[in-house]
Backbone as numpy.savetxt, mean C-alpha at the origin, in Angstrom:
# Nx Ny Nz CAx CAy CAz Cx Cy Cz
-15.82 -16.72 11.73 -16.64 -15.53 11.73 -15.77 -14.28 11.73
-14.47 -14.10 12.56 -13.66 -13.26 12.20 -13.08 -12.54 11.11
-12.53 -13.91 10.53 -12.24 -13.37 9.54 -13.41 -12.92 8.83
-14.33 -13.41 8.36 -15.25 -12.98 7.34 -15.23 -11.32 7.50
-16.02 -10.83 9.52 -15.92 -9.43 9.25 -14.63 -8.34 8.81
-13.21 -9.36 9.30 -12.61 -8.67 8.36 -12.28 -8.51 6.88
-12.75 -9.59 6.20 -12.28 -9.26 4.76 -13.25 -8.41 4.45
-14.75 -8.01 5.21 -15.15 -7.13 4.66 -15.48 -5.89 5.34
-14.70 -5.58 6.06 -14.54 -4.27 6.15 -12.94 -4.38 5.69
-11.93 -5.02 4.85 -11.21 -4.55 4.20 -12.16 -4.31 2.81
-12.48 -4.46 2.42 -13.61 -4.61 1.09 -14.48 -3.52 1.01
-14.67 -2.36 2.42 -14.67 -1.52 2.19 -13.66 -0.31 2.36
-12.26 -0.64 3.28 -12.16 0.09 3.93 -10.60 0.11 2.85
-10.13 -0.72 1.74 -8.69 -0.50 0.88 -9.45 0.35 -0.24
-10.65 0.12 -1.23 -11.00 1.06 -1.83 -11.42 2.91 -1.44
-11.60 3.16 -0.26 -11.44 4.24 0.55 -10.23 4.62 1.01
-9.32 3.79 0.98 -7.64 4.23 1.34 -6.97 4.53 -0.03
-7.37 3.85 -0.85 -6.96 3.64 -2.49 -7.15 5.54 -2.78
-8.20 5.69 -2.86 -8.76 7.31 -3.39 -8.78 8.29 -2.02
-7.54 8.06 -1.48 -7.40 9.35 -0.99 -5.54 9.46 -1.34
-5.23 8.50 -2.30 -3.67 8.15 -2.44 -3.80 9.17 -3.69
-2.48 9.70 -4.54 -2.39 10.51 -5.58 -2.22 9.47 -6.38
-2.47 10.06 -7.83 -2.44 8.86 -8.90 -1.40 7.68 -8.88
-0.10 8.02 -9.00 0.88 7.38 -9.17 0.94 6.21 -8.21
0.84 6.91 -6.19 1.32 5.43 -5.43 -0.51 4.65 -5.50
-1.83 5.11 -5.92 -2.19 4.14 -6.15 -2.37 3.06 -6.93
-1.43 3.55 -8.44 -1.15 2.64 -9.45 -0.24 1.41 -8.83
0.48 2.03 -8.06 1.95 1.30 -7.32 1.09 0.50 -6.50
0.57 1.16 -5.62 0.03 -0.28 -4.42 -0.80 -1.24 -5.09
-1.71 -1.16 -6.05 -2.58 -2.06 -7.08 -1.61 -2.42 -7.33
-0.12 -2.95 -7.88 0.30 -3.47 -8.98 1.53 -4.41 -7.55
1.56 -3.90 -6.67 2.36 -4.62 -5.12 1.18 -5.34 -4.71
-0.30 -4.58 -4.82 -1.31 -5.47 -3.95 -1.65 -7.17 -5.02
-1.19 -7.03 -6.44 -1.03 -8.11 -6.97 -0.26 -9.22 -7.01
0.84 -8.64 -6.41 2.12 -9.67 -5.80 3.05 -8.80 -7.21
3.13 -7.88 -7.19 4.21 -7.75 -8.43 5.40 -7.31 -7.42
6.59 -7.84 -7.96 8.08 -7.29 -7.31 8.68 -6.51 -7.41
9.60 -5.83 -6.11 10.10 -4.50 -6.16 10.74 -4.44 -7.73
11.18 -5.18 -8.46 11.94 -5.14 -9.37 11.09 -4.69 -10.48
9.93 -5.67 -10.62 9.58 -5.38 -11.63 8.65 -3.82 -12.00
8.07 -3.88 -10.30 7.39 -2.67 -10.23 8.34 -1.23 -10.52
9.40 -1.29 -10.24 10.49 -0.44 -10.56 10.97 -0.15 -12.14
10.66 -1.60 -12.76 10.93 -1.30 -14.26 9.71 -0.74 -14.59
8.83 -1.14 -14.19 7.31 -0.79 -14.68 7.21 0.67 -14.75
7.59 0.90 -13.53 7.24 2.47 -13.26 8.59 3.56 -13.78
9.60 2.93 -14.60 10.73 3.61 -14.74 11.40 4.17 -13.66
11.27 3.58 -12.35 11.86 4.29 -11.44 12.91 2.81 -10.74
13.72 3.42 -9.47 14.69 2.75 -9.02 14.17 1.62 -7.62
14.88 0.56 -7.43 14.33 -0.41 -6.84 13.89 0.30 -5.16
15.14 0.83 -4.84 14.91 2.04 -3.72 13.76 2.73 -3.69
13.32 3.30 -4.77 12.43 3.89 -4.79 11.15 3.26 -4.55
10.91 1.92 -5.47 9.79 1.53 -5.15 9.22 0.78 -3.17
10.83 0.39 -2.76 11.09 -0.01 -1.40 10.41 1.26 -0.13
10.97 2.26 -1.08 10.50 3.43 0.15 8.81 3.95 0.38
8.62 3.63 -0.96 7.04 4.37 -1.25 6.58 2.94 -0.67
6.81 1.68 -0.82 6.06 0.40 -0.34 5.75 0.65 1.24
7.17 1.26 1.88 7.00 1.42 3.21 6.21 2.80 3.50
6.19 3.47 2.88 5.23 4.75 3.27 3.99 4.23 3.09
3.73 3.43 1.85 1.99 3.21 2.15 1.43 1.91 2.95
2.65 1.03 3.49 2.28 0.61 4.93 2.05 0.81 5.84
2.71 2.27 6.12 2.68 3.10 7.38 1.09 3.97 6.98
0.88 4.23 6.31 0.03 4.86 5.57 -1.61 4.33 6.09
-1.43 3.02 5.20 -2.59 2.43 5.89 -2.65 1.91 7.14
-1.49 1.98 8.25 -1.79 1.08 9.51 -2.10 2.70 10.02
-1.96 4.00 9.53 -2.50 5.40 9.99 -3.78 5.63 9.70
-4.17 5.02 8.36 -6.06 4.50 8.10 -6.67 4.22 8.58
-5.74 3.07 9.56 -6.83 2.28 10.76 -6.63 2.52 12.06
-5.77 3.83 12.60 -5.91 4.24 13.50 -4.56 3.41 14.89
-3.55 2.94 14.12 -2.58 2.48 14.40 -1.40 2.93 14.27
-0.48 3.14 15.46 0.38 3.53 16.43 1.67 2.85 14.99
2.69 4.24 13.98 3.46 3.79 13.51 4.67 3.99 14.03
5.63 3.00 13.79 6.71 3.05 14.66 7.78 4.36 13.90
8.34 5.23 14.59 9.58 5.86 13.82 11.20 5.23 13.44
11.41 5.63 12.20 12.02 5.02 11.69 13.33 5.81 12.22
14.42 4.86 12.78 15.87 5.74 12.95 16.68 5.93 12.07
């Protein structure tokens, strides 16, 4: 029963996180939320593997700030 209510209040609650993202990192998290790899998402997007590593971790932190969860700072 748990799970069920959570997959659906993720079912409402990633398409509401999705459209408040700017175009670009929600192309990026759709194409990570598919299982695609830093690598490839990096060629995809013409950008650097770093790059896609850092924005992955911003919109983790991102959404655990969606749901009202305590993010850790990074040293």
């Amino acid at each position: 029963m748990r799970s069920s209510v959570a997959a659906a209040a993720f079912r409402v609650d990633f398409p509401r996180w999705l459209g408040l993202l700017n175009d670009r990192d929600r192309r990026l998290a759709s194409e990570l939320m598919i299982g695609e790899r830093t690598g490839e998402a990096a060629e995809h997007f013409g950008m650097s593997r770093g790059w896609v590593s850092q924005v992955r971790r911003e919109l983790g932190e991102d959404w655990s700030r969606f749901h009202g969860e305590t993010v850790a700072a990074v040293a």
